[in-house]
Structures are given as C-alpha cells and as structure tokens.
C-alpha positions as CSV (number, residue, x, y, z in Angstrom):
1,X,-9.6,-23.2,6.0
2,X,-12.3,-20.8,4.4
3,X,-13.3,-22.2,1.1
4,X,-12.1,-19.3,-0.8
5,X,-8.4,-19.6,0.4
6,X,-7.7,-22.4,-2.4
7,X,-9.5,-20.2,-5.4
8,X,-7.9,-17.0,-4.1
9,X,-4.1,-18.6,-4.4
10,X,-4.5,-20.3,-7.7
11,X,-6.2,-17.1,-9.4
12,X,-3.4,-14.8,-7.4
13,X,-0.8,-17.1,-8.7
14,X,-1.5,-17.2,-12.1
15,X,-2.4,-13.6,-12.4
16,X,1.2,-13.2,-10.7
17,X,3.1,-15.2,-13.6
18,X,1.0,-13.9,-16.2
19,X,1.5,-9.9,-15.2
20,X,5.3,-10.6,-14.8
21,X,5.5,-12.3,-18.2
22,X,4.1,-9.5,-20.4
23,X,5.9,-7.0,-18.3
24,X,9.0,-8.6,-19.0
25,X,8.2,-9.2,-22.5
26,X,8.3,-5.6,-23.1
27,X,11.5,-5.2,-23.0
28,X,13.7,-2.2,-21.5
29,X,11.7,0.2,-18.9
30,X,9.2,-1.9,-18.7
31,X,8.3,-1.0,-14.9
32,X,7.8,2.7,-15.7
33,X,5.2,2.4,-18.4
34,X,1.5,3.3,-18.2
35,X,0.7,-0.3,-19.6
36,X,3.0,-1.5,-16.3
37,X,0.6,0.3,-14.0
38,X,-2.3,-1.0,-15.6
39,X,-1.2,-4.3,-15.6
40,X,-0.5,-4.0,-11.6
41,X,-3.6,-2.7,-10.8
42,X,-5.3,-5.7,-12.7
43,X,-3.7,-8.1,-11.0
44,X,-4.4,-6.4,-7.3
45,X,-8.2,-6.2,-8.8
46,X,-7.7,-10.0,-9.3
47,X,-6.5,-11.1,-6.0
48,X,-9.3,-8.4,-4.5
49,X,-12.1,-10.2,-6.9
50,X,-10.8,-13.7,-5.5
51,X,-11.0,-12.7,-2.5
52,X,-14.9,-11.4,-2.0
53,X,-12.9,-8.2,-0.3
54,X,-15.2,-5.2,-1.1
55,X,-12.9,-2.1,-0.8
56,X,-14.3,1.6,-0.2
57,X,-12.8,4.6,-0.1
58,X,-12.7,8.2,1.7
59,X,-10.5,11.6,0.6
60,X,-8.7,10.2,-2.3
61,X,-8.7,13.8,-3.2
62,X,-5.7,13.7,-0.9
63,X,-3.8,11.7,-2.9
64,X,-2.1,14.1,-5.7
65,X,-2.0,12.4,-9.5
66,X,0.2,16.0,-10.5
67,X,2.5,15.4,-8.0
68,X,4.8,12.5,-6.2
69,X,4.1,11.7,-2.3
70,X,5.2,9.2,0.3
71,X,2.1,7.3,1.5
72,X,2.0,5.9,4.9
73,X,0.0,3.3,6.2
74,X,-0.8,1.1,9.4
75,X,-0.4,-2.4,8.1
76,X,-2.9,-5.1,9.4
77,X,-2.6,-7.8,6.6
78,X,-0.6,-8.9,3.3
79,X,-3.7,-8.0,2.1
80,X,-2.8,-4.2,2.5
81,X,-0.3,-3.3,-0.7
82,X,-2.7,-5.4,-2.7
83,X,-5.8,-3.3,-1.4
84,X,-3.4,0.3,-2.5
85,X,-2.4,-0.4,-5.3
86,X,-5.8,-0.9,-6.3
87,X,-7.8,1.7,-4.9
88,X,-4.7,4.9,-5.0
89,X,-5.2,7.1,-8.2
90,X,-1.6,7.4,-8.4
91,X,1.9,5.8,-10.0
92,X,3.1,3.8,-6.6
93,X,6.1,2.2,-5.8
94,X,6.1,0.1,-2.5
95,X,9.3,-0.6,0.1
96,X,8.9,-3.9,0.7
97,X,11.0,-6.5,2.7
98,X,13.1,-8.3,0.7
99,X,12.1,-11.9,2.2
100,X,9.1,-11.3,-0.2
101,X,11.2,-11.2,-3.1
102,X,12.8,-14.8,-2.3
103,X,9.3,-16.0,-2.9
104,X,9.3,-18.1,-6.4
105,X,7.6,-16.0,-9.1
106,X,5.9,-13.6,-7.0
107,X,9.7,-11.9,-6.2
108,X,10.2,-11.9,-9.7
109,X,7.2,-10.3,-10.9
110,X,8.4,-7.2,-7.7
111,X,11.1,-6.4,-9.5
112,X,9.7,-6.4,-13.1
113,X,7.8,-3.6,-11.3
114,X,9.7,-1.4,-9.9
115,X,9.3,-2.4,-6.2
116,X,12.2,-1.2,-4.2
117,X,13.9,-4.1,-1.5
118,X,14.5,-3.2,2.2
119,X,16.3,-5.2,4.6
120,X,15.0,-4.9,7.5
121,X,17.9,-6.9,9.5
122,X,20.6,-4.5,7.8
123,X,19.2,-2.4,5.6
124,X,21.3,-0.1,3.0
125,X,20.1,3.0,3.5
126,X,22.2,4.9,0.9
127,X,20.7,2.2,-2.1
128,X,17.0,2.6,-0.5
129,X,17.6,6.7,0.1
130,X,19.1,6.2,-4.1
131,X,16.0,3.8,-4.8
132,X,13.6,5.9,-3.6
133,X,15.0,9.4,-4.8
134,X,15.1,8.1,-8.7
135,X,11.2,6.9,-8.2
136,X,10.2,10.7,-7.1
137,X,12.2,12.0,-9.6
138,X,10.5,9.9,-12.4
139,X,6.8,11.4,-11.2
140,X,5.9,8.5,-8.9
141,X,4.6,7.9,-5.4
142,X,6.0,5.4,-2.8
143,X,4.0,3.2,-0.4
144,X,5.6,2.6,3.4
145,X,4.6,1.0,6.3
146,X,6.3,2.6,9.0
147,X,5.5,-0.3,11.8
148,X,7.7,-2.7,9.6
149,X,5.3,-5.7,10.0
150,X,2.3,-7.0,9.9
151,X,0.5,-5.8,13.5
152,X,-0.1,-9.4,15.5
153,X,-3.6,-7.7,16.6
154,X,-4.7,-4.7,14.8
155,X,-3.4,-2.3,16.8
156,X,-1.5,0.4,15.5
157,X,2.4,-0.3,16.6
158,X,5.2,2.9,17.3
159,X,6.5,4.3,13.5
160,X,9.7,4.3,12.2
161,X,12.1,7.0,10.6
162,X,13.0,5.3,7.5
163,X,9.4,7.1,5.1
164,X,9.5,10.2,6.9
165,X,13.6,10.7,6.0
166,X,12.4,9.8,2.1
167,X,10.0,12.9,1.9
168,X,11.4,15.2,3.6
169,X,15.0,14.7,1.7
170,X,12.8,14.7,-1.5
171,X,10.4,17.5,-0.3
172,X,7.2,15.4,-0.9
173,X,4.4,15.3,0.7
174,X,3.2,12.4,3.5
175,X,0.1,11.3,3.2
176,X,-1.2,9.2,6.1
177,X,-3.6,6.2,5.0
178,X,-6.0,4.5,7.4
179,X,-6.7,1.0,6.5
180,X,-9.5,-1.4,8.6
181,X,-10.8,-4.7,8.1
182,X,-7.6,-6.9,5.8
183,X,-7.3,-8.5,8.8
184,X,-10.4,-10.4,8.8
185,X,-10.0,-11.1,5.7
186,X,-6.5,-12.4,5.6
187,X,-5.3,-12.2,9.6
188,X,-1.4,-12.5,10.1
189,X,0.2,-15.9,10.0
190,X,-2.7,-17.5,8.7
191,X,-3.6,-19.1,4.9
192,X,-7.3,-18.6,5.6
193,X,-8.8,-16.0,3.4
194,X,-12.5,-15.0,4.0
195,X,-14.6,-12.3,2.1
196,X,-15.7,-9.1,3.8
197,X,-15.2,-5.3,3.7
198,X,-12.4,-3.2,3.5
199,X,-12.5,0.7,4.4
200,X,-9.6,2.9,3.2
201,X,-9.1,6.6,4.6
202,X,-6.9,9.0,3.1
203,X,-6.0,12.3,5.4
204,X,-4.6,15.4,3.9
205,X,-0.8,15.5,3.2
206,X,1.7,16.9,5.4
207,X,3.9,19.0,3.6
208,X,7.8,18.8,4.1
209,X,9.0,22.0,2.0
210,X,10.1,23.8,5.0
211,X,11.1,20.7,7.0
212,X,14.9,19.1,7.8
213,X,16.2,16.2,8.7
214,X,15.7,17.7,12.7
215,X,11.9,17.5,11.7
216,X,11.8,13.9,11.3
217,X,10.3,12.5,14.9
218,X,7.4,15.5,14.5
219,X,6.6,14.5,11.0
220,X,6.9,10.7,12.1
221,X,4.6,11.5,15.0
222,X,1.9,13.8,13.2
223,X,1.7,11.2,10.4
224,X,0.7,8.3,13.1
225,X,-2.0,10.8,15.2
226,X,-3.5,11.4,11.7
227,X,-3.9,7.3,11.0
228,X,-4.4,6.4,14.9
229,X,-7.4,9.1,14.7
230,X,-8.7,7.9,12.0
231,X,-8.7,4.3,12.3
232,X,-10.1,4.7,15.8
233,X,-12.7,7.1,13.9
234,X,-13.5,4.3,11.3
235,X,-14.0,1.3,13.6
236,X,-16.2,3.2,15.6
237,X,-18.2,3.9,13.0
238,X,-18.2,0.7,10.9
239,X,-21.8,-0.5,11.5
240,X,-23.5,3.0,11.0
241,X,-25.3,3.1,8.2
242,X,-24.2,6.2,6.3
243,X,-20.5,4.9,6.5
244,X,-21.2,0.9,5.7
245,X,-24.0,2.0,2.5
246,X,-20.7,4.4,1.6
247,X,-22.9,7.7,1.3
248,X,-21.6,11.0,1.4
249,X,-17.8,11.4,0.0
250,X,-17.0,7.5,-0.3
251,X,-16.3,6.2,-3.1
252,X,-16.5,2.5,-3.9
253,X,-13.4,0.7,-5.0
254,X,-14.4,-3.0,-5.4
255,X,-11.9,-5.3,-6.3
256,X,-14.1,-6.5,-9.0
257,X,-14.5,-3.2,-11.3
C-alpha cells in the first residue's frame, strides 16, 4: 500500500461529509446553486491535492460554459469523475451507477448534488432519459462513460447507446474527452493510491441538431475514434518534452489550485 492511500481516504472522507453537510444545510435547491458547484469542485480539488495527482489540460475551449453538452469519456480509474469535475469549466452532472450511492456518506453527498443513478443491471431508461432532460434544461452538462466500467487494463472498451440517445433527444452537443494516466494513480480494484500525472484532452463537439434517433451508432462510433485517437495520440507523446512541460495550448489544472 503506497503511503498516501491512508491520507488520501481520511482527507477524501472528511471533505465528503463536510461538502454534503453544508449542501444540505442550505435548504431547498441546494444542488443547483453556484455555491453547490463550488463546493464540488473543492472537494474534487481535495481528493486531487491528497492524492499528489497533477492534472493538465488540452482544448477546454471545447467545452461550452453558454451552452449544455454530454461529455464522453474513456474511464481508466475512480479517479476519473473526480479529475472532471475539477478540471471542466462547466455545470456537470455525472450518470453514475447506483452501487456508488449505497456507499455510507459518499452516496448521500451524490444526491445532495444532483448526480443522476443508473442501473446498470436494469436500468430505467424513461427516469434516466426524465433525469437527464430536466439537467439540460436547467443550463447544465452531463458527464458519461459509455464503456460502463472501469477498463481492467487501459484499453479503451466498445461504447454504449445510453449518452449518445441523451444528446441527440436533447439536441446537445457530444464532446469526447481523452483521459490518460488515473490508472497509475488509482488502478482498478486496488486501495493503493500513488502520485503522478494526469493528462486530459478535450476534442471539438459533435453536434446533434440535425441528428435522430437512426443516428445513434454513427454518433456513438465518431465519439470513440475521437477519444481512441486521441488517447493513442497522448500516450505516444507522454515523455516529450513540449507535452510533459505543458507548453503550447495546455493549461495546468492541479488539484492543488
């Protein structure tokens, strides 16, 4: 066990409870405020600080703050929501499986938040589709992760429907996120937490105003090229120098700002 696994859970925990609390504590709407947003990215800055994981970033300028969007990502690590919620400039909402929210305190704080429950052994798509439509009405973004779990090894895994239905019945945008290195830091199935970098790429949104439920698959499909390419891109490219000192359009998202 890496010597910051203890620190990182106490700190996590405690920033947890203490979120949820003054969240709840505000009474009615509480999950839609501007204070509720800043109070979730603190705590993902916590667990990021805890955690020695130094985030950076590429085409944020992808990610619209005037208008909702589905964001997509491949999913290497609990560590993922955690590092998006952080680094995203936008209001975000994430599908998450609802085993999470039967975990003491840290379920309860979800749902002071606004995070929307899926079942993935028998999911109810009418109260997801319902969930999901009221969050892009109200102005903000959801967060997906179309391989439904955690990827044993890294690798990118085949996409499902379930994001890609969301946008295009709400005529959002996608926008396809890249994510490499979470699973060093925190690999699946393991307690073991270890510092190291994180490198987040954002790829320009696919637009669904002229798309239809027929278009699904292709959007689906385009959506996991973009993040395949990407991430194929980015871990080629880890150890050269203009990408790892974050020059050119990166922009540095430490967990501890």
């Amino acid at each position: 066990m890496s010597w910051r696994t203890v620190p990182v859970f106490v700190a996590g925990v405690l920033a947890t409870v203490s979120g949820a609390v003054v969240v709840w504590c505000r009474g009615p709407g509480r999950a839609d405020s501007v204070f509720t947003e800043r109070i979730v990215r603190w705590w993902a800055g916590v667990w990021l600080h805890v955690a020695g994981a130094q985030v950076e970033s590429l085409g944020l300028e992808h990610v619209s703050v005037a208008a909702p969007c589905v964001v997509v990502s491949n999913h290497q690590s609990c560590l993922d929501p955690i590092v998006a919620l952080r680094v995203l400039p936008v209001s975000l909402r994430a599908l998450a499986a609802r085993e999470l929210f039967r975990i003491p305190l840290f379920g309860f704080a979800m749902r002071m938040t606004g995070t929307i429950e899926v079942d993935r052994e028998s999911p109810d798509f009418s109260e997801i589709d319902t969930d999901a439509a009221e969050a892009l009405a109200a102005g903000r973004s959801l967060l997906a992760y179309p391989e439904g779990k955690i990827s044993p090894d890294g690798t990118i895994r085949e996409f499902k429907d379930g994001a890609f239905i969301i946008a295009i019945a709400g005529q959002v945008p996608v926008v396809p996120i890249a994510v490499h290195g979470t699973c060093r830091i925190w690999p699946r199935g393991s307690i073991a937490i270890r510092g190291g970098p994180v490198w987040v790429v954002a790829g320009s949104p696919l637009q669904t105003s002229s798309l239809t439920d027929r278009d699904v698959a292709w959007l689906r499909d385009q959506a996991r090229d973009v993040i395949c390419s990407a991430h194929r891109d980015l871990a080629a490219a880890i150890d050269e120098p203009n990408l790892s000192n974050g020059e050119g359009s990166a922009n540095k998202a430490n967990g501890a700002q």
